[in-house]
C-alpha positions in Angstrom: -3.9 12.5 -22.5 -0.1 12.6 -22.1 0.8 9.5 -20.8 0.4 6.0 -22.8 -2.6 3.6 -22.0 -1.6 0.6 -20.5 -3.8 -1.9 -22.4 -7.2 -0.2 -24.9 -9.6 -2.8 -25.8 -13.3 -2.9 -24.8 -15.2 -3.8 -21.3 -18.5 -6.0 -22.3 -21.8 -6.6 -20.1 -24.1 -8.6 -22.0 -24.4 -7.5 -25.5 -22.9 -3.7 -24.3 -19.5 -3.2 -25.1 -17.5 -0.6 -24.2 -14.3 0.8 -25.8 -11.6 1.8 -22.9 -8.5 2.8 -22.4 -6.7 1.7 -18.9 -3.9 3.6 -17.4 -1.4 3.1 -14.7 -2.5 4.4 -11.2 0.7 4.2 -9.2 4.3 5.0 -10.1 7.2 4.0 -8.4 9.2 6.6 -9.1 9.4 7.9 -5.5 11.5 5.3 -4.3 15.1 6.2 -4.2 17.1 3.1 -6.0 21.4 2.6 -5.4 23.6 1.0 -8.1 26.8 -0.8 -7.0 29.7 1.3 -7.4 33.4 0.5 -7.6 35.5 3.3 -5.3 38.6 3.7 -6.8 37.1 4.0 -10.3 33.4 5.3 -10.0 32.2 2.9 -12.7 28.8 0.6 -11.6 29.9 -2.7 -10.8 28.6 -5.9 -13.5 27.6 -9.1 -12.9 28.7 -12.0 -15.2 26.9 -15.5 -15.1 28.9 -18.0 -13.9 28.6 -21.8 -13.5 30.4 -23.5 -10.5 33.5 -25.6 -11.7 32.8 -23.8 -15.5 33.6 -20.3 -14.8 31.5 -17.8 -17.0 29.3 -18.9 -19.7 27.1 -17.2 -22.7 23.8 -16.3 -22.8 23.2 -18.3 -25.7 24.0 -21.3 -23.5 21.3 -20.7 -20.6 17.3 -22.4 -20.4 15.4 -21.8 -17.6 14.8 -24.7 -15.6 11.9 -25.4 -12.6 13.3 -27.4 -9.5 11.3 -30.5 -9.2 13.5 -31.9 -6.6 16.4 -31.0 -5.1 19.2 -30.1 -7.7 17.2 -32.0 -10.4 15.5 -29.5 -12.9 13.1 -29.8 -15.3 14.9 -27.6 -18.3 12.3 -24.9 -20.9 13.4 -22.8 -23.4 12.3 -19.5 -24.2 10.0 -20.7 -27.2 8.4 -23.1 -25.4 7.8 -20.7 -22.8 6.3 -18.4 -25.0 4.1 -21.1 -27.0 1.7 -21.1 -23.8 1.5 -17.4 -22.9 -2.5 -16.4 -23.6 -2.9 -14.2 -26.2 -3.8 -10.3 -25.0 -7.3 -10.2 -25.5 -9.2 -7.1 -26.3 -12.4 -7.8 -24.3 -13.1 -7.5 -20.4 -16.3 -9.6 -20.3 -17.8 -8.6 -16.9 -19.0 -12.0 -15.4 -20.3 -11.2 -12.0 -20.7 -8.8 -9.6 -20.3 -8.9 -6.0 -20.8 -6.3 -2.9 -17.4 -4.5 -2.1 -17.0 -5.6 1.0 -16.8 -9.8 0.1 -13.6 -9.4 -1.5 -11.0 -9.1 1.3 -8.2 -6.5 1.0 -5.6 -8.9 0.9 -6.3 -9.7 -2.7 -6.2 -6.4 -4.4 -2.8 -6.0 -6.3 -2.7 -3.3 -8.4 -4.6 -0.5 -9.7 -5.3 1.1 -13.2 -7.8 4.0 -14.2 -10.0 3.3 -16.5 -11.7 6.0 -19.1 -13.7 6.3 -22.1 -11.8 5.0 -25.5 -13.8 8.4 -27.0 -17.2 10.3 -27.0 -18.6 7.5 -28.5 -18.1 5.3 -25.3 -19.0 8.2 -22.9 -22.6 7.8 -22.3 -22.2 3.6 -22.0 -19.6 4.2 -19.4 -21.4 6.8 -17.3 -25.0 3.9 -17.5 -22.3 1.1 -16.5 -20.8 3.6 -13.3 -23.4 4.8 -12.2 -25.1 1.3 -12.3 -22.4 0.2 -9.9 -22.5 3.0 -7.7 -26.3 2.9 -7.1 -26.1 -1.2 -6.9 -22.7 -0.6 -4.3 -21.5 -3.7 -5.9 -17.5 -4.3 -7.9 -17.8 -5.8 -11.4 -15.4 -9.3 -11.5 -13.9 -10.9 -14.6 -10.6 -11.7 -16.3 -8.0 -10.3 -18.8 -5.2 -11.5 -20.1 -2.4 -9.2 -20.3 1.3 -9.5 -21.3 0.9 -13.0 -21.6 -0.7 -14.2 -18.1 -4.4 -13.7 -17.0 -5.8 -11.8 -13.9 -8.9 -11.8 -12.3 -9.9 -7.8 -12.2 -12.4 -5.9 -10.7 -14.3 -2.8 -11.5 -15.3 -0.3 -9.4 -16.6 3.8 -9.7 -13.7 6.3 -8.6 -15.3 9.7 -9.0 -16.1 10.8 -13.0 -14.0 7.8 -13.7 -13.5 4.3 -12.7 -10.8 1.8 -11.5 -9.7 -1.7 -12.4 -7.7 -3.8 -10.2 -5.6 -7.3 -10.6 -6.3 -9.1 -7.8 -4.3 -12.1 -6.7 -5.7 -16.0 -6.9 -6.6 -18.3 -3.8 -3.7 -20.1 -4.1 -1.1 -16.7 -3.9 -3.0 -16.3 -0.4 -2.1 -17.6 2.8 -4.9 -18.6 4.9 -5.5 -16.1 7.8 -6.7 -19.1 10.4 -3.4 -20.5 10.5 -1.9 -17.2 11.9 -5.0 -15.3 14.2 -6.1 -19.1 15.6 -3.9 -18.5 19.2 -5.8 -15.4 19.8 -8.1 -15.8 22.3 -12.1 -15.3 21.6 -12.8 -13.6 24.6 -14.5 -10.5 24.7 -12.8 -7.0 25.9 -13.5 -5.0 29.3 -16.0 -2.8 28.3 -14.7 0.2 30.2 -11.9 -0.4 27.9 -13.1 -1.0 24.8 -15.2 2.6 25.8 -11.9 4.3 26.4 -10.5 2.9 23.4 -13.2 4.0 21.0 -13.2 7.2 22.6 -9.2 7.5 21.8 -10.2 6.7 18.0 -13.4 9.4 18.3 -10.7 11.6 18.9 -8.0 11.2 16.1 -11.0 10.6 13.6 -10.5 12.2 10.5 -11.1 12.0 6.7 -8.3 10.4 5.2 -5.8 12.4 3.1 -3.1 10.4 1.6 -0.8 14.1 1.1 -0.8 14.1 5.1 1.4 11.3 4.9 5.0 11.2 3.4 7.8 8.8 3.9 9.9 9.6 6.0 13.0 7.9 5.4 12.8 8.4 1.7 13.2 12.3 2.4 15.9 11.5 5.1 17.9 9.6 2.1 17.0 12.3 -0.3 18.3 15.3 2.5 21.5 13.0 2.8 21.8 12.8 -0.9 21.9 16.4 -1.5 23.8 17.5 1.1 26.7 14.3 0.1 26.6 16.3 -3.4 27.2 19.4 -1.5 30.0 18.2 0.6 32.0 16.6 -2.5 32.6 13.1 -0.6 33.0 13.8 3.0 31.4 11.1 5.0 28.4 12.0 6.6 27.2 9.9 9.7 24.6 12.0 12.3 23.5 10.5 15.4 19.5 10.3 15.5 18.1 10.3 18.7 14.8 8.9 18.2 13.6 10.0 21.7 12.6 6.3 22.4 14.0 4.9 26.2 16.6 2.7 26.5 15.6 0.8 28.7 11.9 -1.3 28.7 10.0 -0.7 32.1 8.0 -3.4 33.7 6.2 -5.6 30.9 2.7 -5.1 32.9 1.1 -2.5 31.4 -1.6 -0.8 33.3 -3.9 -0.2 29.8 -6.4 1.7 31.8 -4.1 4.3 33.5 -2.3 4.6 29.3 -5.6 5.2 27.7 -6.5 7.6 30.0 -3.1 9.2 29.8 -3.7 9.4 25.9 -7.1 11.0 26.1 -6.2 13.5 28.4 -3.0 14.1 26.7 -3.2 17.8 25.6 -0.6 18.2 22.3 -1.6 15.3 20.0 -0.1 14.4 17.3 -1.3 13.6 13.6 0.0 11.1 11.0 2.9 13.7 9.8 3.6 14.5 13.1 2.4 17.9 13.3 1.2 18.6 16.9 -2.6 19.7 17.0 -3.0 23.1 18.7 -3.7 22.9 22.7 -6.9 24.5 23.6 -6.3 27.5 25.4 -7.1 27.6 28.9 -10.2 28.8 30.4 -9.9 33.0 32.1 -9.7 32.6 35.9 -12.3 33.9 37.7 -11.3 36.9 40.2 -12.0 34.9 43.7 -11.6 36.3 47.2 -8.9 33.7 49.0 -10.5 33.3 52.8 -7.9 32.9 55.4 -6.7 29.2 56.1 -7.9 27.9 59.7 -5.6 25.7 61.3 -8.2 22.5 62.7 -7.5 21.7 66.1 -6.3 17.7 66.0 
């Protein structure tokens, strides 16, 4: 496999251990990143570390300090920092397991693939995926890594299977204190029928190609054609079709639902217009003469 493993040690249930290697799943290397830059010479802009009423100082001269209160610090150097970071262990003891759906989505973090150290570890891997596939439950425990500890989990992902860091109660804010002046009241059911007919509609299975980011390719278009240009400014005016102007704040949610369903051209998540149906053959029909009533 070309690219480097992340962390190789072993995952243990019981008295099975099995040797892994764990890979990155996400890169960030589609993000487009700027450097400061000085104009008249072209040469990135540094940053020295300066002390107010000192002026610039050495590196050799700066702790790190925590702010117990306000301006006083509580000083640590690097040593002393390091003296308490845990110690990389080589074992993923799998402690519980839980169904999928207990662990809410706002405390997965990160994601790494996890496969087979060799052939050795191939048929314990497949018992320990399959196990959690048929079971429809996510393996929990904790790792340290690079000097701080995570709780992961461990779930099947196709031949394969996936470990993610996932944050602690305490890196969490509590959802109450934000949804609690939402009302508990229950929906108009013609509109909650119109609504879930309006999802019925745009159902699909979800593919994550569909989707690209938009304004990363808008910077990357106005990249390339800055090259081209050799430093003429480039500013276009980007009419977003939206109206200027805000209506009436009622909103008659009935007569827009309707309007959405019955809306012919719809679009998809990379704005792509669906194909309109094409309309029904008219039927050949004799036209009798219009009689004028008498009032």
């Amino acid at each position: 496999m070309a690219a480097r493993a992340y962390w190789q040690g072993q995952i243990r249930l019981a008295l099975v251990s099995i040797p892994v290697e764990i890979y990155s799943a996400t890169r960030s290397g589609a993000n487009v990143s700027f450097r400061q830059i000085h104009e008249p010479s072209g040469k990135p802009i540094k940053y020295e570390k300066v002390v107010p009423g000192v002026g610039p100082v050495d590196a050799e001269d700066i702790l790190k300090g925590y702010e117990v209160e306000k301006g006083s610090y509580v000083l640590l150097d690097q040593d002393e920092i390091d003296a308490v970071k845990l110690e990389s262990k080589k074992t993923l003891e799998l402690t519980q397991f839980v169904d999928a759906h207990e662990i809410d989505v706002l405390y997965y973090e990160k994601p790494y693939f996890v496969v087979p150290a060799d052939d050795l570890a191939e048929e314990a891997f497949i018992v320990l995926r399959e196990a959690l596939r048929r079971t429809k439950k996510v393996g929990l425990g904790q790792l340290a890594l690079r000097g701080r500890e995570y709780v992961v989990s461990l779930k099947p992902c196709g031949r394969g299977m996936v470990l993610e860091t996932l944050r602690y109660a305490d890196e969490v804010h509590k959802a109450q204190s934000y949804f609690r002046d939402i009302p508990d009241a229950e929906p108009d059911a013609d509109l909650l029928e119109l609504a879930e007919s309006l999802i019925e509609k745009k159902a699909a299975k979800f593919d994550a190609s569909e989707f690209h980011d938009r304004y990363v390719d808008a910077l990357k278009g106005l990249i390339a054609r800055k090259q081209k240009s050799k430093g003429g400014k480039l500013i276009e005016d980007v009419d977003d079709g939206a109206p200027a102007k805000r209506g009436s704040n009622v909103v008659d949610l009935m007569a827009a639902l309707k309007k959405s369903l019955e809306k012919p051209g719809e679009t998809t998540g990379t704005g792509a217009k669906k194909p309109a149906r094409k309309p029904a053959a008219k039927r050949a029909t004799t036209r009798k003469p219009a009689t004028r009533k008498r009032a």
